[in-house]
C-alpha positions in Angstrom: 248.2 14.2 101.3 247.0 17.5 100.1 249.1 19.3 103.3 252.2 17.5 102.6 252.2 18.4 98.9 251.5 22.3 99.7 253.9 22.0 102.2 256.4 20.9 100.4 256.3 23.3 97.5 256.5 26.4 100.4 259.4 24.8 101.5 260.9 25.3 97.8 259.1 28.4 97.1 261.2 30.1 100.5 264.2 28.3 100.0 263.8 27.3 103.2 267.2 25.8 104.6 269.3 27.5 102.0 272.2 29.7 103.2 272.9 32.8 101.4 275.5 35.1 101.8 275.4 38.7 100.9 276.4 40.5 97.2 276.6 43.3 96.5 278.4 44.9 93.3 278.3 47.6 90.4 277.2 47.4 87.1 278.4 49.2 83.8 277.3 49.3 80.1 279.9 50.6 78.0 281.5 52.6 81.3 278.2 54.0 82.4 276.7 53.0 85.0 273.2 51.0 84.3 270.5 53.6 85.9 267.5 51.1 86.3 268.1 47.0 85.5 268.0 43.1 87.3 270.3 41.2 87.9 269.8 37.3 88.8 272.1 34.5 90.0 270.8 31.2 89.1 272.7 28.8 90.8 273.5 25.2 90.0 271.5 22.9 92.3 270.1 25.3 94.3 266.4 25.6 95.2 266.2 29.4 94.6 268.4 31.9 93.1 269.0 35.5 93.7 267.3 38.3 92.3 268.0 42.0 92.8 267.1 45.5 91.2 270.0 47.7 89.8 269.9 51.6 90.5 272.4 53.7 89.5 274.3 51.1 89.1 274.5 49.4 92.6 272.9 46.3 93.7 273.0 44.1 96.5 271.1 40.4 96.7 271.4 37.4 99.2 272.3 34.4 96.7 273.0 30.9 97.7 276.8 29.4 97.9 277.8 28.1 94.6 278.6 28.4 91.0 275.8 30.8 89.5 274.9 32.1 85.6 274.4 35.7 86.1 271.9 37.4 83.9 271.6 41.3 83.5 268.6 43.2 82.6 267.9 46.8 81.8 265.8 48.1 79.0 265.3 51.9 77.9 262.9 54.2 75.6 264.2 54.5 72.3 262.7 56.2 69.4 261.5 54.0 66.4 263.7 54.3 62.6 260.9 57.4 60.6 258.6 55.6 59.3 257.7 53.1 61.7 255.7 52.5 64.3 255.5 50.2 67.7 252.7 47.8 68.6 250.6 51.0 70.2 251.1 53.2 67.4 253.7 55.2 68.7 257.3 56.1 67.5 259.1 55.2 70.9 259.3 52.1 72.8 260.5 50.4 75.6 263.4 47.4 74.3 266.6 45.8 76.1 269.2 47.5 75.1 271.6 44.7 77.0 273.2 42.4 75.0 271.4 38.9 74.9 275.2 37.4 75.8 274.4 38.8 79.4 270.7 37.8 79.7 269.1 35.3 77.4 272.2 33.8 76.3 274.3 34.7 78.8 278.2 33.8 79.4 278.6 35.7 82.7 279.4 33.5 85.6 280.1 34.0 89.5 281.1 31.4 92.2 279.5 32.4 95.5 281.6 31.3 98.1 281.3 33.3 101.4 279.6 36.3 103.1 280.6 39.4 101.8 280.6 39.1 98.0 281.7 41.6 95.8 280.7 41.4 92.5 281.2 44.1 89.5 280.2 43.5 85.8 281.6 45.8 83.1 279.4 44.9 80.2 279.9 46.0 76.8 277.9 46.6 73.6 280.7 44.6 71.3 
């Protein structure tokens, strides 16, 4: 019983049987493109998703066919208002500087439907 149960969660944890096709896109925040970020598709009843890095912009990830909620990462050092101070001590800190409307919260959507995807997102602050 043990087996079957261990087997069966590999199974899920691959995405074993699941076709994916090929995206591959840009990815701008008020024009510019993102330097460093994620980018996921979660896609309705699909066993796994897609997950990929952003740099300079570009990424490329092997999602499943279907309608997906895209989510969009990327967060930067900023210095801290005078007179405060971060966790650490320091004046700087690492935040998301995307909009939670692309991440948390997001509205983005894509429908995978072949190989050979391209996807851009032009994000903006407002």
């Amino acid at each position: 019983m043990r087996f079957v149960f261990l087997s069966l969660i590999l199974l899920v944890a691959c995405g074993c049987g699941v076709k994916t096709h090929e995206i591959a896109g840009t990815v701008k925040f008020d024009g510019e493109p993102i330097p460093e970020g994620q980018i996921s598709f979660v896609v309705e009843g699909a066993p796994v998703g897609g997950n990929a890095v952003i740099t300079n912009g570009k990424y490329s990830a092997s999602v499943p066919a279907g309608k997906a909620k895209v989510q969009i990462n990327a967060s930067k050092l900023e210095k801290l208002p005078p007179g405060e101070k971060g966790m650490d001590g320091k004046t700087e800190e690492v935040r998301q500087y995307i909009p939670a409307k692309y991440n948390t919260k997001s509205e983005l959507t894509a429908d995978i439907t072949g190989p050979n995807n391209a996807l851009d997102f032009d994000l903006k602050s407002k």
